[in-house]
Each structure stands twice: as C-alpha cells, then as structure tokens.
C-alpha positions as CSV (number, residue, x, y, z in Angstrom):
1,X,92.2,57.0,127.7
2,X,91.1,60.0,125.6
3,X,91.8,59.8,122.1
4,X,94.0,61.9,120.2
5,X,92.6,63.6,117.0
6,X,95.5,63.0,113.9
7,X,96.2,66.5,112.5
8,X,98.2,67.9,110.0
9,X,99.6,71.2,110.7
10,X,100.3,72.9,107.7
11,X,102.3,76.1,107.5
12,X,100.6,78.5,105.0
13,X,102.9,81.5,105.5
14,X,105.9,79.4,104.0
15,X,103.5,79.1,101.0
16,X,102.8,82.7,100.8
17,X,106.8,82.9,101.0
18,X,107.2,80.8,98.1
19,X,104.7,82.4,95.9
20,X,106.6,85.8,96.7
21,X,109.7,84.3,95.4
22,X,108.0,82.2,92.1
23,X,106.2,85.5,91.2
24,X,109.4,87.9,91.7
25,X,111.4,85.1,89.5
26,X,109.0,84.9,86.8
27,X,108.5,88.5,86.3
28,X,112.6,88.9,86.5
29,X,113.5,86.6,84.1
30,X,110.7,87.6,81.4
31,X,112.2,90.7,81.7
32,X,115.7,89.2,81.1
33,X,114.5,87.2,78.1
34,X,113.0,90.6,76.3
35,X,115.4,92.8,77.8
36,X,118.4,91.2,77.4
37,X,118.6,88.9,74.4
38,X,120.5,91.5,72.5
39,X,123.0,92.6,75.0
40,X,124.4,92.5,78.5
41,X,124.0,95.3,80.7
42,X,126.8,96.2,82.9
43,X,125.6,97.6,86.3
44,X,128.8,98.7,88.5
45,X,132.1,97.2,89.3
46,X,132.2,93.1,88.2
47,X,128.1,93.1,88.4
48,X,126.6,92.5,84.8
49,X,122.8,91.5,83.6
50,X,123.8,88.9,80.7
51,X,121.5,86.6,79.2
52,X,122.0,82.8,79.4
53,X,120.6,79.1,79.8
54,X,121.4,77.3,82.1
55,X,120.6,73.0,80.9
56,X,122.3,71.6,83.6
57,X,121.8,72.0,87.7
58,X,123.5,75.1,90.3
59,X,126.7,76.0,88.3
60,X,125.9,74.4,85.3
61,X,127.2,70.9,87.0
62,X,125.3,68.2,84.7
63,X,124.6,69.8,81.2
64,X,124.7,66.4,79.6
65,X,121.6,64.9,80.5
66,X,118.7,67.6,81.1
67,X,115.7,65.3,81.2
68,X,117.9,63.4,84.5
69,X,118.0,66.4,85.6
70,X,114.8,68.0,85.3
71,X,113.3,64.5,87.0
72,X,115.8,65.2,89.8
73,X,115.1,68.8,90.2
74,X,111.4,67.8,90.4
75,X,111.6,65.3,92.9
76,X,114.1,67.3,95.3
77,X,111.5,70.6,95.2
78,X,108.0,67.8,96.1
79,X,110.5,66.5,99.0
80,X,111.2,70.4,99.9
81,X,107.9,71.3,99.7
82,X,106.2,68.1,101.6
83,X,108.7,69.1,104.5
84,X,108.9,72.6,104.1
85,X,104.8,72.9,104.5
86,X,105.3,71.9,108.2
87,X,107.8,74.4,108.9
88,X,108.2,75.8,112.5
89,X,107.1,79.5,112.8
90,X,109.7,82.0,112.5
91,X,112.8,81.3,111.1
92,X,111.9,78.1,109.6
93,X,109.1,79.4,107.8
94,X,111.6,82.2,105.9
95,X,113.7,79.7,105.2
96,X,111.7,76.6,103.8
97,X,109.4,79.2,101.8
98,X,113.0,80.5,99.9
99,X,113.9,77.1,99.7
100,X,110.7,76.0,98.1
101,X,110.2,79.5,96.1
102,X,113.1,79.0,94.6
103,X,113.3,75.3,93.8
104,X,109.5,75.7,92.2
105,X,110.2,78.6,90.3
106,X,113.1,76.9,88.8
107,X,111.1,73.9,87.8
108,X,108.9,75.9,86.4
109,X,110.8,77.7,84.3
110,X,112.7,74.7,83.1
111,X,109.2,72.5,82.3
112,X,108.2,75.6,79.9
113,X,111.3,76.1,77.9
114,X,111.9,73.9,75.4
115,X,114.8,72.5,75.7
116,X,114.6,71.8,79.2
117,X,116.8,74.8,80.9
118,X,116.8,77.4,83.3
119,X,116.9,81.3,82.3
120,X,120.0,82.9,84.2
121,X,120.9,86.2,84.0
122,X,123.0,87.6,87.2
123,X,126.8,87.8,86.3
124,X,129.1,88.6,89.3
125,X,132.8,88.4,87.8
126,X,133.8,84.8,87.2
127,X,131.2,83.6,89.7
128,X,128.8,81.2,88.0
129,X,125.4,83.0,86.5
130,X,122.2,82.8,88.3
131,X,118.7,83.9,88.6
132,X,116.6,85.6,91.5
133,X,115.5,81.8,92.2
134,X,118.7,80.4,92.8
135,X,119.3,83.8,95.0
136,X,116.2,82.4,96.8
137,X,117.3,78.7,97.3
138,X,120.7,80.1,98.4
139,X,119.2,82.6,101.1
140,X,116.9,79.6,102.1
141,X,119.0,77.4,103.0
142,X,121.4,79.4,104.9
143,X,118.9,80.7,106.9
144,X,117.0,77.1,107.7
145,X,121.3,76.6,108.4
146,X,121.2,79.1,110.8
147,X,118.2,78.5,112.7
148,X,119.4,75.0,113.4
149,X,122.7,75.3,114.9
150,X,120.9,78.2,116.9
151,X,118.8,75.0,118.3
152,X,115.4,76.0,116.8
153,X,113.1,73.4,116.2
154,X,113.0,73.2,112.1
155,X,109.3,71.4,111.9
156,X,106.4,71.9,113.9
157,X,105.2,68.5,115.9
C-alpha cells in the first residue's frame, strides 16, 4: 500500500487578502485620529467621519470589561486565521482573508492603544460607528455566507 505524504495546504492569497485590509485599516484610522480629533466631518446625507473609541466589541456590546474582551477578540481572530489559512480558492479565499483582515487589524489596533479600544470613525445615522476593519469582517462573512449556501466547499481537503 503506498504511503500518503501529510501535507498542509496553506492558502497564501487569503493572507495577501488580509494584509490588504490590516494595511487600508491602519492607514484610515491614523488618518482619523489626526484628522478628526477636532471635529466631525459631514460627507452627504446621514454619512459623517466622527472620531470615537470603541472599548467594548461590534456595537459597543461589552464596554465593561475590555481586557475579557481584548482576550476574546484575540482568541476568535487565531481560530479565524488557523481556519481561514486553508480556505478553498475562490470565494472562500475573499471571504476568510476579510474575515481575518479585519479581525487582526482590530486587534491590532486595540493591543496599541492604551486603554485597550478600537478607533471608529464611520457614522451612518443612528447606525452604530465603525471602522474600515469592521467593514471588512462584515463583507467577510457574508461572502464566506454566501459561498456556502451556494454549496462551495469552504476549506480545501
């Protein structure tokens, strides 16, 4: 019986993905932070650029305990990421390198702000603020969403 070599198929594209994302985050919310700690900006109709922290998780559900959620937040984006890596081409790989984009960039930016909280800055009327990396994360999973009740196969084998 011939013997079957253990590999690990990684999907590097989803990195690429989420590198996309973390860098496009990064760069928007510096801009946010020197742009906008003065004033809001309003941009057309009930779309405003507003500067504000964010402690808690999507929504500002959880402000109470931000080093909980930090740990949480941390330990969701490794599971993403671990899973994410051996995304399915197509589809799958859009979505998982959002998803993990996203979640990273977030971390990120919550591990180098002291205290521990997220830089949001997108105002759409009464709609919770967010940031390009919850956009991402958003987007992400929708689209994984999509692709699997079209029947695609999520992770490669």
């Amino acid at each position: 019986m011939p013997r079957q070599r253990l590999t690990l198929r990684l999907n590097f594209t989803v990195l690429a993905v989420a590198l996309g994302v973390s860098v496009i985050d990064a760069l928007t919310k510096y801009w946010a932070r020197h742009s906008l700690a003065q004033h809001g900006d309003h941009v057309v109709g009930p779309l405003w650029l507003r500067l504000q922290f964010n402690t808690g998780v999507s929504f500002s559900i959880d402000r109470s305990l931000p080093l909980v959620t930090t740990i949480v937040t941390v330990v969701i984006a490794v599971v993403v990421v671990v899973v994410g890596l051996r995304a399915n081409r197509g589809t799958p790989t859009l979505g998982f390198g959002l998803l993990i984009g996203g979640g990273v960039a977030n971390v990120i930016d919550r591990l180098a702000a002291s205290p521990h909280e997220v830089t949001d800055f997108i105002a759409v009327g009464s709609f919770p603020d967010f940031n390009a990396a919850d956009a991402a994360i958003t987007i992400g999973f929708l689209v994984v969403m999509l692709a699997a009740l079209r029947g695609e196969r999520l992770l490669a084998r």
